[in-house]
N, C-alpha and C positions, 0 to 999 in steps of 0.2 A: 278968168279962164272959163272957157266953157264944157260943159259935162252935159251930153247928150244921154237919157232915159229915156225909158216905154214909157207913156204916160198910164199906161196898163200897173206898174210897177209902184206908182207912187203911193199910194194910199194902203199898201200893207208893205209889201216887201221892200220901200226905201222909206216907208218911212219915218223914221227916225235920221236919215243923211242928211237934211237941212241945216238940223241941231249941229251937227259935228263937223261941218265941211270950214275950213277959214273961209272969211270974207272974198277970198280971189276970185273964187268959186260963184257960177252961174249955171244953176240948173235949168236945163231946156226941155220940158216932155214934150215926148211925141208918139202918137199914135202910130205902133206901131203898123197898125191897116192903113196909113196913107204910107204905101211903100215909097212914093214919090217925095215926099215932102221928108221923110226919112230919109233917106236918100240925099235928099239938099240941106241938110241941118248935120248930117256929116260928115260932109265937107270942110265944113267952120268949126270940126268940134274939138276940142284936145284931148277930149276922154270921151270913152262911151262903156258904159254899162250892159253888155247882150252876153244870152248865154251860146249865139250862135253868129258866126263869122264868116262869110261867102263870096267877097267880092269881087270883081277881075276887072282891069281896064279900068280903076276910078283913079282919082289922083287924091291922097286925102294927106296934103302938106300939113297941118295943123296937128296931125293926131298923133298923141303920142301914148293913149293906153286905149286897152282894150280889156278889162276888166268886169272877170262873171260874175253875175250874182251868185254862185252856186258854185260848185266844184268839177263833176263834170265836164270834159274837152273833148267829146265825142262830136258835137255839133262845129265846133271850129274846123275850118278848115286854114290850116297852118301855112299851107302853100300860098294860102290869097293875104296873108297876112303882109302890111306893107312893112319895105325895109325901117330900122330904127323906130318902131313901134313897140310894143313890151304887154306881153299876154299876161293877164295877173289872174289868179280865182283864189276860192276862199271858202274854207270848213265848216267848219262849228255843228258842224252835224251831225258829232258820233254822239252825242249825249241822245239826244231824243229819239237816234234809229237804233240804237242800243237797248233804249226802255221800252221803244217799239217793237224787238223782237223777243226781249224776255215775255212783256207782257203778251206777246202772241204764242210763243212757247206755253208759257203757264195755261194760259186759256185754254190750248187743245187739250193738256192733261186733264185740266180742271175740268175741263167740258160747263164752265158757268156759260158761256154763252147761249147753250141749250138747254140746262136745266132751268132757267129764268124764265122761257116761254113755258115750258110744261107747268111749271107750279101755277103759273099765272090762268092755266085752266084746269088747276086744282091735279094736276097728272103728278105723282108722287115718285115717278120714274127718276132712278140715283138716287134716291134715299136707303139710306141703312136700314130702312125696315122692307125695301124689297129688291135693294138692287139695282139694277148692275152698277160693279164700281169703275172707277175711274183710274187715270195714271197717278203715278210720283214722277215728277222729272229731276229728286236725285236719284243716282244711277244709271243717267243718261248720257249718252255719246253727242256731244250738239258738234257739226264740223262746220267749219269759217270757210270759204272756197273764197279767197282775197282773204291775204293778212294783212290790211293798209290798218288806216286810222281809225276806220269802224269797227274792223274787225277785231285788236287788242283792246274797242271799246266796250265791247259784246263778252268778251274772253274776260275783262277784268268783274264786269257786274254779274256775270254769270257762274264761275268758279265758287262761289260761296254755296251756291244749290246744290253742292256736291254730285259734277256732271265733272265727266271729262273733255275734254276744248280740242279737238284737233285741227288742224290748216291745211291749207294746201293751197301754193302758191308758185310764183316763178322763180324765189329765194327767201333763202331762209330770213326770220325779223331779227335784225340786227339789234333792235333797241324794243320799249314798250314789254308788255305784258308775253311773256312766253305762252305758245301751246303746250301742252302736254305730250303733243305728236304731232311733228310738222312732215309732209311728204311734197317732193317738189311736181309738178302739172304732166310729168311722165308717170307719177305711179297714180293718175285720178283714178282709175278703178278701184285701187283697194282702199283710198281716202272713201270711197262714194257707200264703200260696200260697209264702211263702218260706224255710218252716221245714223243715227234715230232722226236727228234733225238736222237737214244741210242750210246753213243760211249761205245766200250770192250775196257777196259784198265784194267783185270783183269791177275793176273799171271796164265797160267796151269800149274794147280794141278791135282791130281784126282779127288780131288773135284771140277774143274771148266770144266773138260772135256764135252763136248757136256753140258753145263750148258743150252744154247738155243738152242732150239728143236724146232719141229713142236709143242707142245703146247704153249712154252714161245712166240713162233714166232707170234702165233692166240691172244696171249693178245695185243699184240703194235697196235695202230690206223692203219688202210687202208692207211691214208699218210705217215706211220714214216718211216722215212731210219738209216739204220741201219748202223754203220763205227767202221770197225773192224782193232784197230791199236794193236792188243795185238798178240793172237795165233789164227792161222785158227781154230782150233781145239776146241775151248771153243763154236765154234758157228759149231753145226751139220752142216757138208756140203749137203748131200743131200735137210736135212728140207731146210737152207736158198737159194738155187739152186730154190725147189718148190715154195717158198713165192714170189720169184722175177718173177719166170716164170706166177706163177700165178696171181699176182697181191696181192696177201694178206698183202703186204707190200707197201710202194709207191718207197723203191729204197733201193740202199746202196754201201757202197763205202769201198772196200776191198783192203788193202795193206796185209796182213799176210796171208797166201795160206795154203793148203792142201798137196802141193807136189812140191819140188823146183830143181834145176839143178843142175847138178855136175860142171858145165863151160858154161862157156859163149854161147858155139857154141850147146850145148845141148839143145833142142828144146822142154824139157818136159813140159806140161800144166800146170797151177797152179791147178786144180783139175780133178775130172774123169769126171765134167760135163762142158760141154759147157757154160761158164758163159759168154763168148766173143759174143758169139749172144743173148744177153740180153741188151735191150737199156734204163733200169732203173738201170745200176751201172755202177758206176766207177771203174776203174782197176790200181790199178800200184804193181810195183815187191819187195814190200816191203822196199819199200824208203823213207818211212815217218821221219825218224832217220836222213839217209843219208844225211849229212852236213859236210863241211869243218869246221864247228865249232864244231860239236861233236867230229871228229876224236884226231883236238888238243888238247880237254879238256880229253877226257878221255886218249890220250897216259900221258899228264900231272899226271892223277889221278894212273895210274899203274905202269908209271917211278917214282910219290912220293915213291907205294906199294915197288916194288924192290928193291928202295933203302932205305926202311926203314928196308927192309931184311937184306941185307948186313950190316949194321950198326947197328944191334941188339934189334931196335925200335918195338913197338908197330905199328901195321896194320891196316888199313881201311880199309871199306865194307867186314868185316870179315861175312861169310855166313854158317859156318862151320869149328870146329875150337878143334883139337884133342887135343893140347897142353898141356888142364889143364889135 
């Protein structure tokens, strides 16, 4: 059987599939910048590997998964999906964006990421012999805005800091780690209004697109920092550009951007505004995921998928599913 990849993909984020695929199994890479030759190798494929799905007017007899590397289904488009094809994704994510946002949380309190360069030029600024001190984050309101799989991931490693955990979502968690306070996506003001620190762990939708704006922005305290591990896109760029610039906020710590790069050597901004001369946020390139542990769990969870293909099995993280 054939299983069409990026060839972009092989060498970190598949690879380990090799190892765990049965013998039926023929891996095809392809670049994905030859859209043509893509394009013609999916035609023949029974599987393919993309976290983004667009097509109209093809014929693709052979294919029968369509399987993300990621979790994510913002980039699929459901409608072009062909009949009796089967949309699969896959997790394994909450562990590392969970240690990603505590260890971000800690950091602003601790402020070590600043006092590291001061000492380094002898500046004794935050020290107990002059001052200024810093936060404690127990005592803290951390709020979850999406209670999925990340969020009771956050909620359970975070609880022990002696913080209180609240959510706010489109219902309540039936199962996993309870908040402390759950409010359903009608009462987001007084969720927003009571957060020190809002983490986005919600999926875009259309309904979560620009979810916070310049009003939701004006409900969160003067000190709250805001830590965006979901989509740039559910938090307006401009609004949150101004609340930082302005101070309407006290910070925020942005891994999921606006606007990202074709390769490595491509020098595009993560947004149209200058967030990089702003000295109340943290920046990174959407790495909160990026683990050598994620990699091997989820090629484990997709070489299960494939070869449950091959062998006639029933499928996981089924997301869309033509069959019946």
């Amino acid at each position: 059987m054939k299983l069409l990849v990026k060839a972009q993909d092989i060498d970190i984020r598949l690879s380990h599939l090799a190892n765990l695929l049965n013998p039926e199994w023929s891996i095809n890479p392809v670049d994905i910048n030859d859209k043509e030759q893509w394009s013609l190798e999916l035609m023949s494929a029974d599987a393919v590997i993309t976290m983004d799905w667009d097509y109209h007017n093809q014929s693709f007899d052979r294919l029968k998964l369509i399987h993300l590397p990621g979790a994510g289904l913002d980039a699929i488009n459901f409608k072009s999906v062909p009949e009796k094809v089967t949309v699969c994704n896959v997790f394994e994510h909450e562990i590392p964006i969970s240690e990603y946002v505590i260890s971000s949380i800690l950091m602003w309190t601790t402020r070590i990421h600043l006092q590291d360069p001061l000492l380094r030029r002898n500046d004794w600024s935050g020290s107990h012999l002059f001052g200024p001190t810093h936060q404690e984050l127990c005592g803290k309101t951390v709020g979850i805005l999406g209670y999925g799989r990340i969020g009771k991931a956050i909620a359970s490693r975070i609880k022990p800091f002696g913080v209180e955990v609240i959510a706010c979502g489109p219902r309540v968690p039936a199962s996993g780690v309870k908040p402390d306070k759950y409010y359903p996506l009608r009462q987001l003001s007084q969720f927003l209004s009571e957060c020190d620190f809002l983490v986005i762990a919600a999926p875009l939708t259309e309904e979560t697109h620009d979810l916070v704006g310049d009003k939701e922005l004006t409900q969160m305290k003067p000190s709250s920092v805001l830590i965006n591990i979901a989509r740039g896109a559910i938090v307006n760029e401009q609004a949150i550009f101004n609340a930082l610039k302005t101070g309407s906020i006290g910070g925020a710590v942005i891994d999921t951007w606006y606007h990202y790069p074709e390769s490595l050597v491509d020098v595009t901004p993560p947004s149209k505004y200058d967030f990089s001369k702003l000295e109340n946020i943290i920046m990174t390139p959407h790495s909160s995921a990026w683990t050598d542990g994620l990699i091997l769990r989820r090629n484990r969870v997709i070489a299960e998928n494939l070869n449950r293909l091959s062998d006639g099995r029933e499928l996981m993280n089924v997301v869309s599913d033509y069959n019946a």
